[in-house]
TORMAR-571387 format. One line per field, with one value per atom (N, C-alpha, C, O): x, y, z; atom name; residue in one letter. Coordinates in nm, 2 decimals. Example, Ala and Ser with C-alpha at 12.3 -4.5 7.8 and 13.67 -1.06 7.14 Angstrom:
X 1.32 | 1.23 | 1.32 | 1.42 | 1.28 | 1.37 | 1.29 | 1.34
Y -0.57 | -0.45 | -0.33 | -0.33 | -0.22 | -0.11 | 0.00 | 0.11
Z 0.78 | 0.78 | 0.78 | 0.85 | 0.71 | 0.71 | 0.79 | 0.80
atomo N | CA | C | O | N | CA | C | O
residuo A | A | A | A | S | S | S | S
***
This chain:
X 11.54 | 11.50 | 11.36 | 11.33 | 11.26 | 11.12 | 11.16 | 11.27 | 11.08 | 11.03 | 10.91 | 10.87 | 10.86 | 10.70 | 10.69 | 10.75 | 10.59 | 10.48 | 10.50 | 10.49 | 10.53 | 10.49 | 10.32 | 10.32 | 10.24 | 10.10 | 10.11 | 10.02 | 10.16 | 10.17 | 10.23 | 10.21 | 10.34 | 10.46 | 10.39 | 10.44 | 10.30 | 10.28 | 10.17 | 10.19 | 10.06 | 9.94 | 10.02 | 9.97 | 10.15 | 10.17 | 10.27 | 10.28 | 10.33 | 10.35 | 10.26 | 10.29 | 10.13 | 10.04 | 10.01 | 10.02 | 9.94 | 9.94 | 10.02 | 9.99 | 10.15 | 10.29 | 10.28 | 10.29 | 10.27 | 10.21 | 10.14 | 10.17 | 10.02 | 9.94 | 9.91 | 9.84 | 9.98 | 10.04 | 10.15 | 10.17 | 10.22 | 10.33 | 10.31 | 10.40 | 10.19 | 10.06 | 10.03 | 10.05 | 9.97 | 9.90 | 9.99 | 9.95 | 10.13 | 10.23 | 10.28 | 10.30 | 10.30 | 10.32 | 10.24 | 10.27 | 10.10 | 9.98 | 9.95 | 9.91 | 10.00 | 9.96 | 10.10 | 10.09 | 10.22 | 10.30 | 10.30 | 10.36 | 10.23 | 10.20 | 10.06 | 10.03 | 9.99 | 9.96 | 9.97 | 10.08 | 9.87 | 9.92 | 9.99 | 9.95 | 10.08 | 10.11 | 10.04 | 10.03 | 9.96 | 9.79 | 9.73 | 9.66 | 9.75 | 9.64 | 9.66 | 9.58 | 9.88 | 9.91 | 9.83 | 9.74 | 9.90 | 9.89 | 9.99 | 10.05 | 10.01 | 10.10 | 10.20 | 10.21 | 10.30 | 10.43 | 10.49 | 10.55 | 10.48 | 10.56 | 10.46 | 10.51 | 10.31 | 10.25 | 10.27 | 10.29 | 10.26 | 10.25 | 10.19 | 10.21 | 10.08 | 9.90 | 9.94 | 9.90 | 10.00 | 9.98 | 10.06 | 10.01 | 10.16 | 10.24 | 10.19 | 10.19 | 10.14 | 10.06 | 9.93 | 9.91 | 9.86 | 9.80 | 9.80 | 9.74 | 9.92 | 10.03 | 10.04 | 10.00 | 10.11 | 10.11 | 10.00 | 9.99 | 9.94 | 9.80 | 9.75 | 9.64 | 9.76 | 9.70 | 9.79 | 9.74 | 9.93 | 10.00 | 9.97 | 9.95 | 9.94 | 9.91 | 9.76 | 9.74 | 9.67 | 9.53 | 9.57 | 9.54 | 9.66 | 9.69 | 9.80 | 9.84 | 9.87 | 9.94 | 9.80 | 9.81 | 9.70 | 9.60 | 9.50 | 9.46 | 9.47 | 9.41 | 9.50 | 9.46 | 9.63 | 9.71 | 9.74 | 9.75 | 9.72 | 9.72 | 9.60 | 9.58 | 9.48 | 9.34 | 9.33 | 9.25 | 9.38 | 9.38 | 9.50 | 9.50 | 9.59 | 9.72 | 9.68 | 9.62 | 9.72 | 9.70 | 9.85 | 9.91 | 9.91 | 9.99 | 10.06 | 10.18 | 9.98 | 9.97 | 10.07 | 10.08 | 10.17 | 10.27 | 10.21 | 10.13 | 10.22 | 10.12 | 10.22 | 10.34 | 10.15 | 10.16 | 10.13 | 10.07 | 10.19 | 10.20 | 10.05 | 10.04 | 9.97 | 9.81 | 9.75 | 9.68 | 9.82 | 9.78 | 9.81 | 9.74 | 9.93 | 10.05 | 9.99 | 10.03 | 9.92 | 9.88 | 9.73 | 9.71 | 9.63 | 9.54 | 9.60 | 9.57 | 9.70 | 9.73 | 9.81 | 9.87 | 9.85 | 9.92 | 9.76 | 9.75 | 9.66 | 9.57 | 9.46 | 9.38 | 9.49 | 9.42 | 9.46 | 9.39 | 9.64 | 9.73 | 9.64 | 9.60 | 9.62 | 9.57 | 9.43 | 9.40 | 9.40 | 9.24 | 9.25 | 9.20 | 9.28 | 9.29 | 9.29 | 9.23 | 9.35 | 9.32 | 9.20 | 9.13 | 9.17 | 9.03 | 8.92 | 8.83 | 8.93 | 8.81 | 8.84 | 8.74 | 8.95 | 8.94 | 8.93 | 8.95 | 8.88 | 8.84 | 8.68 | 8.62 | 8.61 | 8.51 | 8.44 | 8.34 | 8.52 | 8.43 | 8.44 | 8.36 | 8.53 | 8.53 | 8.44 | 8.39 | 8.42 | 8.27 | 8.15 | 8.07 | 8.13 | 8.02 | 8.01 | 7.91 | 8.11 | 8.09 | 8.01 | 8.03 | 7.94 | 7.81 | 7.95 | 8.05 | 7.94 | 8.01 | 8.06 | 8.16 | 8.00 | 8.01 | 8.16 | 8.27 | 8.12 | 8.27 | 8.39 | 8.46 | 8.39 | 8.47 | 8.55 | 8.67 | 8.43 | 8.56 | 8.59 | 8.65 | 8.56 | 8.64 | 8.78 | 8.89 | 8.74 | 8.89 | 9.00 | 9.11 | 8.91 | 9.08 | 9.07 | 9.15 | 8.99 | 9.04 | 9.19 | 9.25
Y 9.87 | 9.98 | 9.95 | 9.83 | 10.04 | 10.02 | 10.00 | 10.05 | 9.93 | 9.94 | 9.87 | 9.77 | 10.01 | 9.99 | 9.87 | 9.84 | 9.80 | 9.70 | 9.70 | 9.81 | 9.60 | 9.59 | 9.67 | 9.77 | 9.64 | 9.71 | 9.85 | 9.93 | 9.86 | 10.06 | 10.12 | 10.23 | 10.02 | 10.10 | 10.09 | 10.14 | 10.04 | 9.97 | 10.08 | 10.18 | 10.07 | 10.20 | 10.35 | 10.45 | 10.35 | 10.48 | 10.53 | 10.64 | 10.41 | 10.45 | 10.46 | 10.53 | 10.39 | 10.41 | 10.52 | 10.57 | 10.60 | 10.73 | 10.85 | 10.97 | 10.81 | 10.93 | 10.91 | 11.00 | 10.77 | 10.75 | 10.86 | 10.94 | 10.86 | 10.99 | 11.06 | 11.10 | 11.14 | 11.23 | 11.35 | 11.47 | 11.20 | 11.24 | 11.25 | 11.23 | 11.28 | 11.22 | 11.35 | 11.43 | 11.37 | 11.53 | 11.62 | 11.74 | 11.58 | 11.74 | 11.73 | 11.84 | 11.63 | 11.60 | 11.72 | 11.82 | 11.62 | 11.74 | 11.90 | 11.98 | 11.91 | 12.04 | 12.14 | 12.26 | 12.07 | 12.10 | 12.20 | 12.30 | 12.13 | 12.11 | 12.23 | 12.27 | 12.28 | 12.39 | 12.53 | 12.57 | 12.65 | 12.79 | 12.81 | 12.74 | 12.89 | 12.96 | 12.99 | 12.94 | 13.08 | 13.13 | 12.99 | 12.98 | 12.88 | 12.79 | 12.67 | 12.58 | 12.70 | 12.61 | 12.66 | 12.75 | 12.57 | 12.51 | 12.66 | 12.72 | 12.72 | 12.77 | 12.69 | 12.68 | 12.60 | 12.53 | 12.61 | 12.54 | 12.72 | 12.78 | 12.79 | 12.81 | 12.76 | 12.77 | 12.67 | 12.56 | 12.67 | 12.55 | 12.45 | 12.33 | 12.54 | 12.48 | 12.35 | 12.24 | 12.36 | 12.27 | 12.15 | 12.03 | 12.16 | 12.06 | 12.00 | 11.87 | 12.11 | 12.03 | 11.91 | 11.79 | 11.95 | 11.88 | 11.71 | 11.62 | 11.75 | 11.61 | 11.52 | 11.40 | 11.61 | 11.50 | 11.40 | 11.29 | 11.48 | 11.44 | 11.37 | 11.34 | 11.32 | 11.24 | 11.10 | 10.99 | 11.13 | 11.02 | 10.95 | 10.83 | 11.09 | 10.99 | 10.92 | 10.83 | 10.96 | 10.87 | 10.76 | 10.66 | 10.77 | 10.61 | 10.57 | 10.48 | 10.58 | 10.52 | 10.46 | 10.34 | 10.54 | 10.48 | 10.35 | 10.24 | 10.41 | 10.30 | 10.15 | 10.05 | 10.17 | 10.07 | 9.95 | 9.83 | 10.11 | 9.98 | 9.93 | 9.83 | 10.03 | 9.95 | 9.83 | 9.74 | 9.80 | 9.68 | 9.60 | 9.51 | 9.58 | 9.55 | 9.43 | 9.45 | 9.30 | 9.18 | 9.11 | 9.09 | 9.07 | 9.04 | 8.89 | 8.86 | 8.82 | 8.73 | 8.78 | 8.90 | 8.65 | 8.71 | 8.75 | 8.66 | 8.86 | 8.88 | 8.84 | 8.86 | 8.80 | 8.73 | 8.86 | 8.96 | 8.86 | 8.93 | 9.00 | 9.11 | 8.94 | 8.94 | 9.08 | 9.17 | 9.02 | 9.14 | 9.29 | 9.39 | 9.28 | 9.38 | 9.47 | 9.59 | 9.42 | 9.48 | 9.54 | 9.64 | 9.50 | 9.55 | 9.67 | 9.78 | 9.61 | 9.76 | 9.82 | 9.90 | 9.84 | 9.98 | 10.04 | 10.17 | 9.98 | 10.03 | 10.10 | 10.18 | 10.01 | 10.09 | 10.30 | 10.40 | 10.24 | 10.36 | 10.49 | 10.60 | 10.43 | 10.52 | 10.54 | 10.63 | 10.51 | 10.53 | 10.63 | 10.74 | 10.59 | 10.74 | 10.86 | 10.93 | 10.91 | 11.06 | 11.06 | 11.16 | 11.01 | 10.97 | 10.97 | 11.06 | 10.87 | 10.92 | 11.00 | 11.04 | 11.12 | 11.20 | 11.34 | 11.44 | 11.33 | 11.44 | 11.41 | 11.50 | 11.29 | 11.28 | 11.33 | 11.40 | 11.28 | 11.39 | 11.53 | 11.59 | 11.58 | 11.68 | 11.75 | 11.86 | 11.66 | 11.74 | 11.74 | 11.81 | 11.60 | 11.63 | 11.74 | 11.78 | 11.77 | 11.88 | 12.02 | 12.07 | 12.07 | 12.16 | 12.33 | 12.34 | 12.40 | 12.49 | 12.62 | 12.69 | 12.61 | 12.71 | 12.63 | 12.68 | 12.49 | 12.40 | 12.48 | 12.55 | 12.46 | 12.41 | 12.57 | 12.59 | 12.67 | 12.82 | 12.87 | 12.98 | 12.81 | 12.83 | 12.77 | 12.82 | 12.68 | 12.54 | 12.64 | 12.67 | 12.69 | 12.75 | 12.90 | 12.97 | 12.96 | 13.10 | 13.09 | 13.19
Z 10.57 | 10.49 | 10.43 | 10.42 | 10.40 | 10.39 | 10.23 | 10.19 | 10.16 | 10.02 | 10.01 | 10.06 | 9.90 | 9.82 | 9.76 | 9.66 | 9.83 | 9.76 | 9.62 | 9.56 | 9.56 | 9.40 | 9.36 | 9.29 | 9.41 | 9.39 | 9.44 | 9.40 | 9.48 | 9.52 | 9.43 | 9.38 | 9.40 | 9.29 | 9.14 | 9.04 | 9.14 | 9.00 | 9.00 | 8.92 | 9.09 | 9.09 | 9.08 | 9.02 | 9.12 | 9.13 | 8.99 | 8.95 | 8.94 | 8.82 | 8.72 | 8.61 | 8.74 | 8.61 | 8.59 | 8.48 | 8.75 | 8.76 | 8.75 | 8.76 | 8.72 | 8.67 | 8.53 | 8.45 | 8.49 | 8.31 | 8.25 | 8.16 | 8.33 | 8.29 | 8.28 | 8.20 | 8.43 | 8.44 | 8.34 | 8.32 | 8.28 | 8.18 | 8.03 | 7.94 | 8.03 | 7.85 | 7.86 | 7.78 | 8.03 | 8.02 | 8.02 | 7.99 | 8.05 | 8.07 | 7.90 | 7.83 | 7.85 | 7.70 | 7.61 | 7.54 | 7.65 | 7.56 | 7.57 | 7.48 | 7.76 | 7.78 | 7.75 | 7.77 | 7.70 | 7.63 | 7.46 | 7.42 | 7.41 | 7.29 | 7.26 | 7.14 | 7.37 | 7.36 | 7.34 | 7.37 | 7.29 | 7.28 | 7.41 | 7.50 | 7.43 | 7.56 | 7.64 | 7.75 | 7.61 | 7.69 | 7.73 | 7.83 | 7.66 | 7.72 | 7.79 | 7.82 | 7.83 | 7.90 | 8.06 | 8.08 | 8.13 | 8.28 | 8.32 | 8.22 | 8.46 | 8.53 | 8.57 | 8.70 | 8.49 | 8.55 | 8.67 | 8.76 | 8.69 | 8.77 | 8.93 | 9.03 | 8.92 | 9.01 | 9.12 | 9.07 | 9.26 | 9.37 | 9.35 | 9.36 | 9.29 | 9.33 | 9.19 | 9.21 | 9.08 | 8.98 | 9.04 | 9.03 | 9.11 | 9.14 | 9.26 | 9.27 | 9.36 | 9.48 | 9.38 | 9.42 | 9.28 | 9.19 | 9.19 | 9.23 | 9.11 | 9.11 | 9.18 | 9.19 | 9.28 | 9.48 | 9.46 | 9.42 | 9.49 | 9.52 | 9.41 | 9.45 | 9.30 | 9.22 | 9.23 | 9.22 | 9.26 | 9.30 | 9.41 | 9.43 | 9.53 | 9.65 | 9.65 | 9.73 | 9.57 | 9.56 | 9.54 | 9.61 | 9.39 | 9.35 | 9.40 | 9.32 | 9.50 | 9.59 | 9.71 | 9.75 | 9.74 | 9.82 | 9.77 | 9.80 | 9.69 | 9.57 | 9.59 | 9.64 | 9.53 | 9.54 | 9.73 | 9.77 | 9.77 | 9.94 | 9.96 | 10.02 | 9.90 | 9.96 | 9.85 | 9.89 | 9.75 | 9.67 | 9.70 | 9.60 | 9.76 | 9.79 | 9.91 | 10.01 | 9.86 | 9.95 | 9.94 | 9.83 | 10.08 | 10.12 | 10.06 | 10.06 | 10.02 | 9.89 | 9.77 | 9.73 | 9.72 | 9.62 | 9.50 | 9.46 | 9.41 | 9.30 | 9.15 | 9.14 | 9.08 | 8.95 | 8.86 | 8.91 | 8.73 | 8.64 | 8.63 | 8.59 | 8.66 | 8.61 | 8.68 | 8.65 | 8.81 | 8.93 | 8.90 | 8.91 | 8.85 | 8.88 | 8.72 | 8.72 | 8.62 | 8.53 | 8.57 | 8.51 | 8.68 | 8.74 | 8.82 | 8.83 | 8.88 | 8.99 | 8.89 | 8.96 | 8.76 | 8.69 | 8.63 | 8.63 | 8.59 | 8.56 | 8.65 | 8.62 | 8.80 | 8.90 | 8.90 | 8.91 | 8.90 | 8.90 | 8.83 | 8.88 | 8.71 | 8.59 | 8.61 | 8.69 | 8.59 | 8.65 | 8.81 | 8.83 | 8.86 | 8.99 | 8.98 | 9.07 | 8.87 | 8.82 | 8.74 | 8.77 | 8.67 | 8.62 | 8.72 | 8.72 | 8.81 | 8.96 | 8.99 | 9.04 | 9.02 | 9.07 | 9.01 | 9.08 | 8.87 | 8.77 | 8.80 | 8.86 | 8.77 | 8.80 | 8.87 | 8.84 | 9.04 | 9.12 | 9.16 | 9.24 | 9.12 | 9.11 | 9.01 | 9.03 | 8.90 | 8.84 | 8.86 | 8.82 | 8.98 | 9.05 | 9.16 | 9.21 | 9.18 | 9.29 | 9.25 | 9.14 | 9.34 | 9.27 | 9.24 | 9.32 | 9.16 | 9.09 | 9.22 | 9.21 | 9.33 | 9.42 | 9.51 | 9.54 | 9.54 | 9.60 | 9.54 | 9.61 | 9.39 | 9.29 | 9.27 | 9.24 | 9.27 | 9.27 | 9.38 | 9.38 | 9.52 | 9.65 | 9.63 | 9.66 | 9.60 | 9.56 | 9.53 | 9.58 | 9.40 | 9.28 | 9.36 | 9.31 | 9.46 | 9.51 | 9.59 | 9.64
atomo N | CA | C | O | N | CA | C | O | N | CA | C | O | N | CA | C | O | N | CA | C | O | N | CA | C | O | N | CA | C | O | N | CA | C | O | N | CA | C | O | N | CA | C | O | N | CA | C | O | N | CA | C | O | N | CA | C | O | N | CA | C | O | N | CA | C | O | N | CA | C | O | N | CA | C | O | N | CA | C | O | N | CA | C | O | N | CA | C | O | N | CA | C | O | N | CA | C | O | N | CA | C | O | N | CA | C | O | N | CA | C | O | N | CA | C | O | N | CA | C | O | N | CA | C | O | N | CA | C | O | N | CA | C | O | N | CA | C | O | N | CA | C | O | N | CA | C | O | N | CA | C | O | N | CA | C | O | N | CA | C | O | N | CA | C | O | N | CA | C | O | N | CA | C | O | N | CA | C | O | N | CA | C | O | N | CA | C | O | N | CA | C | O | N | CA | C | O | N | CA | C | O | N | CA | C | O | N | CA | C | O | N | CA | C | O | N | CA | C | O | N | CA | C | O | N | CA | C | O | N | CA | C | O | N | CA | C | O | N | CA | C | O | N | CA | C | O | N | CA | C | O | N | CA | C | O | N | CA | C | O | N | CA | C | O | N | CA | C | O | N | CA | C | O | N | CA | C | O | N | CA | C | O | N | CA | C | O | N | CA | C | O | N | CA | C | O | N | CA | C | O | N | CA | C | O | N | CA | C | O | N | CA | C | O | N | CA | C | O | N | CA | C | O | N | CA | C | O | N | CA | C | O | N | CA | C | O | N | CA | C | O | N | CA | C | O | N | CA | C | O | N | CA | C | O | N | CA | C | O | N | CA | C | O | N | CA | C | O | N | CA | C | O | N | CA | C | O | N | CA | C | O | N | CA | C | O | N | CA | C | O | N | CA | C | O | N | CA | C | O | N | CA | C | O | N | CA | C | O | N | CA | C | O | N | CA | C | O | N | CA | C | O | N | CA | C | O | N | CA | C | O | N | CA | C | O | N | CA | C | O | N | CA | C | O | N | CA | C | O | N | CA | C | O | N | CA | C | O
residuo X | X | X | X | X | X | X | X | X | X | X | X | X | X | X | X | X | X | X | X | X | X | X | X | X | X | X | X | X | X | X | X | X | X | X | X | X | X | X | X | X | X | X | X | X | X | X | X | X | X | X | X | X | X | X | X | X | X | X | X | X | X | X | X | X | X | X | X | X | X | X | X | X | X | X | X | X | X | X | X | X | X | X | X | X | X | X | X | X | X | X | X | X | X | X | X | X | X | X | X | X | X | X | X | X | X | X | X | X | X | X | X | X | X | X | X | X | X | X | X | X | X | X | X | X | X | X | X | X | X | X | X | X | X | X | X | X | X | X | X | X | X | X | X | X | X | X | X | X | X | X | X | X | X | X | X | X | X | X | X | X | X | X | X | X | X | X | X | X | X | X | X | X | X | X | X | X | X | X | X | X | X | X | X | X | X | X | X | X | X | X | X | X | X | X | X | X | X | X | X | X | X | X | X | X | X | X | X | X | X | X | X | X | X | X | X | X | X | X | X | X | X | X | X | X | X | X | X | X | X | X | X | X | X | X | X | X | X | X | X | X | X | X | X | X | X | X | X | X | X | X | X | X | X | X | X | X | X | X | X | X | X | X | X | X | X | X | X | X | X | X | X | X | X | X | X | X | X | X | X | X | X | X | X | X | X | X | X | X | X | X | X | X | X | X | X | X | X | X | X | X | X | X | X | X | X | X | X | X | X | X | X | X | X | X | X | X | X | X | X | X | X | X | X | X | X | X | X | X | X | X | X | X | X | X | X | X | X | X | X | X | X | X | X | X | X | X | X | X | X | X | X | X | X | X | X | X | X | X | X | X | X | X | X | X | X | X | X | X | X | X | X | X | X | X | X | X | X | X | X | X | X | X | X | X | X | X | X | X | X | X | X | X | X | X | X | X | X | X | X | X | X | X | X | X | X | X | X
***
């Protein structure tokens, strides 16, 4: 049976960590100014921030046994993934960006 890499698992829970801060906060908002829980598009979101930092985690992931030290790099890689991936999305010029959400 397959099982995830300590460094994939670790990137990919950093990234459900923060994931789970943002559904916390965006909890805790007016109604009008939550998220669409009920929409595809927010959960396809999600996927997709997990699967970055699941990629993040294999492109950093060496076959070498990893030590406590590592394993705290790859939960922070985790976390940081949604982070690069807010980023560039604000680099992207404003015309990309409302095709996106059409």
């Amino acid at each position: 049976m397959y099982s995830i890499p300590a460094p994939i698992f670790c990137c990919l829970l950093g990234a459900f960590t923060v994931m789970s801060v943002k559904f916390i906060d965006d909890s805790k908002q007016l109604p009008e100014n939550r998220p669409d829980y009920l929409s595809p598009l927010y959960y396809i979101r999600g996927a997709m921030m997990l699967l970055l930092a699941g990629i993040l985690g294999y492109i950093y992931y060496e076959s070498e046994p990893t030590g406590v030290g590592n394993r705290a790099i790859y939960f922070h890689t985790g976390i940081s993934a949604p982070f690069i991936t807010r980023a560039l999305m604000n680099t992207l010029p404003p015309g990309i960006i409302s095709r996106m959400n059409d």
